[in-house]
N, C-alpha and C positions, 0 to 999 in steps of 0.2 A: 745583778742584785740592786734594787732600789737602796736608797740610803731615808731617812726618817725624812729629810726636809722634800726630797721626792717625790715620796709617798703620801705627805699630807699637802704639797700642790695638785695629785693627782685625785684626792678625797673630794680638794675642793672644789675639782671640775667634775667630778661624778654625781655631787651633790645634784644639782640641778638635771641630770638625765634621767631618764624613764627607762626602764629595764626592757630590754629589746629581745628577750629569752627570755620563757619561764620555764620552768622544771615542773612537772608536775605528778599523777600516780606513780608513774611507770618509770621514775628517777632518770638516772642519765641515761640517754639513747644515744646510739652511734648517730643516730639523724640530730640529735641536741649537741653532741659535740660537733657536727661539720656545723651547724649553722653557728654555735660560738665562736669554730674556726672562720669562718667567713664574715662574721661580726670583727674581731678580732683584727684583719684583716683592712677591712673597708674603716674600722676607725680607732682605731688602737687602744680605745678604751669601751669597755662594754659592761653594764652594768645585766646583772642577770635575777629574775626573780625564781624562789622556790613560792612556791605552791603549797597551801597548807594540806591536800591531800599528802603529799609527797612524805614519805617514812623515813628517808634517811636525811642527816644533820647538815646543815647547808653546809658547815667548816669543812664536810667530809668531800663533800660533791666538789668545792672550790678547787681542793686538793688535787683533786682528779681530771677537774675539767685544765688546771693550769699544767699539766702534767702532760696531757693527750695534746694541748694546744702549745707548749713549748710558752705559754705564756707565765704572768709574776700575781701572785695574788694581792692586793691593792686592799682591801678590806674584806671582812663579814660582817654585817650587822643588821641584827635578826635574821631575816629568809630573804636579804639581800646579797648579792656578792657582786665586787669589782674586781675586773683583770684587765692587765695594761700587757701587752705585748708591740718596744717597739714598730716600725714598719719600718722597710728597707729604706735607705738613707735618701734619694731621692722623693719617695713618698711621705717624706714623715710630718704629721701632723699636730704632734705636740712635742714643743720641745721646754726639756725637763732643765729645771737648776741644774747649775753642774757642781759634780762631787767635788768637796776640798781634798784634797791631796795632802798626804798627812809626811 
């Protein structure tokens, strides 16, 4: 679970990325989750575009895609979405604030 100050280091490295997935008629495909999965993967944050053909609600797709991918939803906004899925500890490519300990 991301913590708020996390989550808005992570906004503000999404900011400047270009969406590497788009969604489009045909909404989530098992081909659109393996390549978020593989996105996910190779860089642990992956910004994704919906598509204005695409019918159903980006919130809802985010849902789903973070669900199937074992990853953290990071934002929605508009027919954008962010998901951050550490990488294994060797691998890992961004490292986050650490949580206060309460």
């Amino acid at each position: 679970m991301l913590t708020s100050k996390q989550r808005a280091y992570l906004k503000g490295l999404a900011m400047v990325m270009d969406p590497v997935v788009y969604i489009g008629k045909s909404s989530l495909t098992p081909e659109n989750t393996k390549n978020v999965e593989e996105a996910l993967a190779a860089r642990e944050l992956v910004k994704i575009g919906v598509l204005n053909n695409c019918l159903d609600e980006p919130r809802a797709i985010a849902g789903t895609l973070a669900e199937h991918t074992r990853s953290e939803v990071v934002q929605v906004i508009g027919k954008k979405i962010v998901l951050y899925r550490p990488g294994k500890d060797k691998n890992r490519k961004i490292e986050l604030p650490k949580a206060k300990k309460s």
